[in-house]
Backbone as a printed PyTorch tensor [residue, N CA C, xyz], in Angstrom:
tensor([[[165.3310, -64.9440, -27.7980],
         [164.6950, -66.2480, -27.8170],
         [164.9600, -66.9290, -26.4870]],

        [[164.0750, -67.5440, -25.8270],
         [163.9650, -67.8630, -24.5190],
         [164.4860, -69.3570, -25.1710]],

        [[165.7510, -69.7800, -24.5930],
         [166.3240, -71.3800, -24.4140],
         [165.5130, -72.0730, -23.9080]],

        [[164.3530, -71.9660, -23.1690],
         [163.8470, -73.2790, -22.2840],
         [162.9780, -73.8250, -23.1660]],

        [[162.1060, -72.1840, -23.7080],
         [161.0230, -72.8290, -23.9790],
         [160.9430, -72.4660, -25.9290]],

        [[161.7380, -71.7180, -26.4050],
         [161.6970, -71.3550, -27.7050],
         [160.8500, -70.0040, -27.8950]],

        [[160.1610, -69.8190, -27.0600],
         [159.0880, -68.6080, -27.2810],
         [160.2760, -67.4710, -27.6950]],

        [[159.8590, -66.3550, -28.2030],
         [160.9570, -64.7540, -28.2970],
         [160.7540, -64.3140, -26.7580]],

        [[161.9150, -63.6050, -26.3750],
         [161.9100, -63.0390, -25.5500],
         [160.7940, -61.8890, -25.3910]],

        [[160.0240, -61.7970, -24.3030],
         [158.8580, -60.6800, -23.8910],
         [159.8040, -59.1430, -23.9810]],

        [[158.8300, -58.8070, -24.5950],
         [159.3750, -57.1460, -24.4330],
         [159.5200, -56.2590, -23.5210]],

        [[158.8020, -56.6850, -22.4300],
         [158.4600, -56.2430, -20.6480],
         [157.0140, -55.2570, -21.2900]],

        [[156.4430, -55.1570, -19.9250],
         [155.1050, -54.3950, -19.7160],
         [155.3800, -53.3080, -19.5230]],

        [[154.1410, -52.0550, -19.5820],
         [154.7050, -50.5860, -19.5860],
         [154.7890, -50.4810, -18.2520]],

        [[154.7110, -51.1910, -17.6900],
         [154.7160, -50.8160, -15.7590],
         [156.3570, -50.8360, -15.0630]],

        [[157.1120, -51.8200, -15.9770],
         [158.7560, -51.6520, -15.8660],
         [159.2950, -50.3760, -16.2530]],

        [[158.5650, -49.4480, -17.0270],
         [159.1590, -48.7360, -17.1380],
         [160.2610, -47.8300, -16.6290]],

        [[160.0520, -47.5560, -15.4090],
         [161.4480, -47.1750, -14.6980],
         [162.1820, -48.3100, -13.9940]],

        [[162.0920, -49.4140, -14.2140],
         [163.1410, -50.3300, -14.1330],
         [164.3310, -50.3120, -14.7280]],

        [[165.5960, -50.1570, -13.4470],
         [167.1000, -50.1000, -14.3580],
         [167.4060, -50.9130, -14.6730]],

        [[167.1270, -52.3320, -13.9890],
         [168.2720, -53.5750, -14.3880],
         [167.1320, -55.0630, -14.2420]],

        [[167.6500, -55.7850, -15.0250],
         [166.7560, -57.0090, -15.6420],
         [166.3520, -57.2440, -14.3830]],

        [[167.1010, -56.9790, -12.8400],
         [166.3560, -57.6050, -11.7710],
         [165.6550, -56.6010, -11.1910]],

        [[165.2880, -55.5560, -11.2520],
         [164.1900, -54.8490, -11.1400],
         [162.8090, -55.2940, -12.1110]],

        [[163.1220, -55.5150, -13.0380],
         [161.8810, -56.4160, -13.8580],
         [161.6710, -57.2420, -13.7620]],

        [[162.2450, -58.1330, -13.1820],
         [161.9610, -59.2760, -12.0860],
         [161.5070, -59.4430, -11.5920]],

        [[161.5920, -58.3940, -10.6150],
         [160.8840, -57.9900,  -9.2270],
         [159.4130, -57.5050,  -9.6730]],

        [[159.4890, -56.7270, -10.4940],
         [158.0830, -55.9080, -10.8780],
         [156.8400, -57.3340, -11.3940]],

        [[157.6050, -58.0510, -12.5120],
         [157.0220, -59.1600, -12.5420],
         [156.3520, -60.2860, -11.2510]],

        [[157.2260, -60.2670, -10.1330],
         [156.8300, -61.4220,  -9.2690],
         [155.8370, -60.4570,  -8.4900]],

        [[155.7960, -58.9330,  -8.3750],
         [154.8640, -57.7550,  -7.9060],
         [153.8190, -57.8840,  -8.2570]],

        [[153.6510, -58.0560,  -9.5010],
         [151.8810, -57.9880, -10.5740],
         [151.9560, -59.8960, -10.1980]],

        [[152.1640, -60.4940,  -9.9270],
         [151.9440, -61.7930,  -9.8530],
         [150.7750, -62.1770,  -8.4810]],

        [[151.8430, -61.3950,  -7.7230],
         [151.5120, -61.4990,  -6.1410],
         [150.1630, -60.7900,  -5.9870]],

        [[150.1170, -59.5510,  -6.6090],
         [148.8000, -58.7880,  -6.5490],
         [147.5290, -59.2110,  -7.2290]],

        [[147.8920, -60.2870,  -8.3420],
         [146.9230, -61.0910,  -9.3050],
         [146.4780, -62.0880,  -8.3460]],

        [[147.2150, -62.6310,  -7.6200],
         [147.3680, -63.9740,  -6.9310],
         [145.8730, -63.1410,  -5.4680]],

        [[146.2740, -62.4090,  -5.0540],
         [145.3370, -61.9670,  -4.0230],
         [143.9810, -61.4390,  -4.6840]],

        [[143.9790, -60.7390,  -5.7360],
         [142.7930, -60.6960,  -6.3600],
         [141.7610, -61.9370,  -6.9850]],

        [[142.5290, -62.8980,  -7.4210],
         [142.1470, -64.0430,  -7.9490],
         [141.3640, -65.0470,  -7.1780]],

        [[142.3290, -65.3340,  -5.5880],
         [142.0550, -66.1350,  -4.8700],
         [140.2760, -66.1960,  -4.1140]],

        [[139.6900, -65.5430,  -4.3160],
         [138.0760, -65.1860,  -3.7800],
         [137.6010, -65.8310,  -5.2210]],

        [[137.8310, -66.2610,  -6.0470],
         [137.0950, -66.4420,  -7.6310],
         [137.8570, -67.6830,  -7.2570]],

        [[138.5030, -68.5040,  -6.7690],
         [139.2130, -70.1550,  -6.8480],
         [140.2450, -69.8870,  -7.4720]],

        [[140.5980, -69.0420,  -8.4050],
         [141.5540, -69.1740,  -9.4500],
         [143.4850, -68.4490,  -8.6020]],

        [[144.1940, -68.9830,  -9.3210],
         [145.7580, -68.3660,  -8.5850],
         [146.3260, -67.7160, -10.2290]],

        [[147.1360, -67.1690,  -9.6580],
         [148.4380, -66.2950, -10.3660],
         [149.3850, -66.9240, -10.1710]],

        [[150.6670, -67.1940, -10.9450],
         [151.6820, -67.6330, -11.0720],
         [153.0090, -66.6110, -11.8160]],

        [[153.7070, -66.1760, -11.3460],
         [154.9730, -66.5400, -12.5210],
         [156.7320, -66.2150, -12.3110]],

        [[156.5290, -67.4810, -12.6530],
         [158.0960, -68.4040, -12.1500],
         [159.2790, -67.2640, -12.6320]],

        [[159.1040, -66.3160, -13.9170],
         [160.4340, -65.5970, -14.2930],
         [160.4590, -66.5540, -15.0850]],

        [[160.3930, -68.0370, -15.5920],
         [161.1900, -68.7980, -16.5690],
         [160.3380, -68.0600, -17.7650]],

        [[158.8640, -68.9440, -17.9580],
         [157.6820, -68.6950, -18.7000],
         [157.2110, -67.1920, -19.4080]],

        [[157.6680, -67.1180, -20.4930],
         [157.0590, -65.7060, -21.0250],
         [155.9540, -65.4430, -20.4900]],

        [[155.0060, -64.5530, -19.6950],
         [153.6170, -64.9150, -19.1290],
         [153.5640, -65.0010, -17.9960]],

        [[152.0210, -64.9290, -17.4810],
         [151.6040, -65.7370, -16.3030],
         [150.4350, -66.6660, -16.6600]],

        [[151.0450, -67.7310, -15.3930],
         [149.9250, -68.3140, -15.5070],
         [148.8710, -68.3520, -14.2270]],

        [[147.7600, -68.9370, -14.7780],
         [146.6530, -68.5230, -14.6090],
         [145.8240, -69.8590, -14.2530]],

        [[145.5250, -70.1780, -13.1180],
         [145.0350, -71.5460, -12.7400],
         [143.7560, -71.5220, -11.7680]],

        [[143.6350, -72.8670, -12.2750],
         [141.6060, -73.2910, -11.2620],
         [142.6450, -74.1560, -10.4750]],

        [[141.7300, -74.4300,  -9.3540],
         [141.8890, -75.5930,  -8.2110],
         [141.4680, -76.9100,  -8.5960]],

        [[141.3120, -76.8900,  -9.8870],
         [140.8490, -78.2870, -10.4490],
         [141.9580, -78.6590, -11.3520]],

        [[142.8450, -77.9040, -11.7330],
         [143.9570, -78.1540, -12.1950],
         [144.0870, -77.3380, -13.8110]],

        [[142.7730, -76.6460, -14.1300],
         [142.6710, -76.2020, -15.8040],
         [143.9290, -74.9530, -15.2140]],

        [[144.2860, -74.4970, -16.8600],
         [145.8070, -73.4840, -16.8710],
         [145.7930, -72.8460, -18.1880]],

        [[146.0090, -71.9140, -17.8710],
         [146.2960, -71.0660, -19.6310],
         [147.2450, -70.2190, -18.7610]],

        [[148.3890, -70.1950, -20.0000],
         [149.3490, -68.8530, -20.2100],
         [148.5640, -67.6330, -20.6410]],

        [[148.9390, -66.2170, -19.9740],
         [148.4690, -65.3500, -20.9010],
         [149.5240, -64.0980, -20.9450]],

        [[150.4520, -63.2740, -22.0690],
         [151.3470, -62.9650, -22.1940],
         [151.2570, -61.3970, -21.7940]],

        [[150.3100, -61.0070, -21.5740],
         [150.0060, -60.1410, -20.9940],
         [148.8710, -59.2510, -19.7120]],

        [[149.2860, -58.4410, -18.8100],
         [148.0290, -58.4830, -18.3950],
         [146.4360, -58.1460, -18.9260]],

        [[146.5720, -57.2690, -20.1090],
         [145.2660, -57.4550, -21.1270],
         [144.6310, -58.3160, -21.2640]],

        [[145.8320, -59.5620, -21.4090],
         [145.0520, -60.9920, -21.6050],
         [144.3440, -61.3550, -20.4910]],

        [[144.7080, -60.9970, -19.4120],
         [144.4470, -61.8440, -18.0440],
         [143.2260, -61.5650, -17.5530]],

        [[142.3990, -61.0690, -17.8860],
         [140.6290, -61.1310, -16.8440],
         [140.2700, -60.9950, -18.2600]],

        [[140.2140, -61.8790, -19.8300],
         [139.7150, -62.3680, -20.3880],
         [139.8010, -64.2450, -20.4960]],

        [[140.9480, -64.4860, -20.1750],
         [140.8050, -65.6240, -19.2670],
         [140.7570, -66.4920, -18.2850]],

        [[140.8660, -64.8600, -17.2750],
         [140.2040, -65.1350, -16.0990],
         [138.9350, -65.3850, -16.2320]],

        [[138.3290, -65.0920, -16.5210],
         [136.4110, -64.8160, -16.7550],
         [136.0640, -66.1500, -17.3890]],

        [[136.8840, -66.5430, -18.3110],
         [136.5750, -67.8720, -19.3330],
         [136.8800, -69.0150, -18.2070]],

        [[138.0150, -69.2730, -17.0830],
         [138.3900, -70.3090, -16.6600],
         [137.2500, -69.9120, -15.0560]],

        [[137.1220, -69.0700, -14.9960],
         [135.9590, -68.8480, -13.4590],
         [134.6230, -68.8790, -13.6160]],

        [[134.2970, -68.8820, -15.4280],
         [132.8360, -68.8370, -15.7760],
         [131.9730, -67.7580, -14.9150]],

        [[132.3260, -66.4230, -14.7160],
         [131.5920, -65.7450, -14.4850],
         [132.4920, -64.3040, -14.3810]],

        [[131.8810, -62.8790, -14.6000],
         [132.7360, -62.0030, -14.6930],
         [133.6850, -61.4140, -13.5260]],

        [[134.4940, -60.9000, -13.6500],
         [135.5130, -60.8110, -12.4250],
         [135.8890, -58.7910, -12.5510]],

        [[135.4990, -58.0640, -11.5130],
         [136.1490, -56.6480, -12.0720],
         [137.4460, -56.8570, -10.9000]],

        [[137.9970, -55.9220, -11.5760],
         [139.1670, -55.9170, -11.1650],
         [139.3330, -54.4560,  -9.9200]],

        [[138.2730, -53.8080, -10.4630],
         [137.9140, -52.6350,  -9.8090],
         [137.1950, -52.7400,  -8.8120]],

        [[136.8810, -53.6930,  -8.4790],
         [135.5600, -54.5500,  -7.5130],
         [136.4400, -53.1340,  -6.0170]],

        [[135.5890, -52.7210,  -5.1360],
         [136.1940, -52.0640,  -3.8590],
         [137.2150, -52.3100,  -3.5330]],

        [[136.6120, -53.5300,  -2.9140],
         [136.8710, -54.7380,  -1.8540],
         [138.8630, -55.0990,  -2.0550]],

        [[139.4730, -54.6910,  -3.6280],
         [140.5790, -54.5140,  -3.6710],
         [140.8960, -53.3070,  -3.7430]],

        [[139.9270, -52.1010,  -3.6640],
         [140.7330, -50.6180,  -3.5380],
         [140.8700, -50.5280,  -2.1840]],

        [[140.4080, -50.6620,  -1.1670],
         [140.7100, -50.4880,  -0.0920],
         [139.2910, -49.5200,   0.1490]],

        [[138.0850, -49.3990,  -0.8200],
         [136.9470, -48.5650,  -0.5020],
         [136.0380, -48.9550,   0.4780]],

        [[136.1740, -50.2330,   0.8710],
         [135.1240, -50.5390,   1.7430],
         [134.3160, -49.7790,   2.5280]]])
């Protein structure tokens, strides 16, 4: 149970998986943040996440915000808060150009 906020503690994502120690999942977390955050930014929208917040969050430049507890969740409300569809596969982030 997370003290700050009451939520249960997150179970971690399958991408920690070879993570040894809570600060390697840390790290992996502020990793998928940073990489959300550069994908996002061409659509207005940012990535967030602090380590406190079960989640990331997920923000417009107008100030709207949803948590979403996983990345599954995340380019279904990405798409809802950018009003238009977003791939994630788009080139332009594989490096296919």
């Amino acid at each position: 149970m997370c003290n700050a906020c009451g939520n249960p503690a997150a179970p971690g994502h399958w991408t920690e998986a070879g993570a040894a120690s809570a600060g390697d999942r840390l790290r992996a977390r502020f990793h998928r943040a940073a990489l959300l955050q550069s994908v996002l930014r061409p659509y207005g929208l940012t990535a967030h996440d602090g380590g406190v917040v079960p989640g990331i969050q997920i923000g417009t430049l107008t100030g709207a915000q949803a948590i979403v507890h996983n990345l599954e969740e995340v380019w279904a409300e990405v798409e809802r808060l950018a009003g238009q569809a977003v791939d994630p596969l788009d080139p332009r982030y594989l490096g296919d150009d």
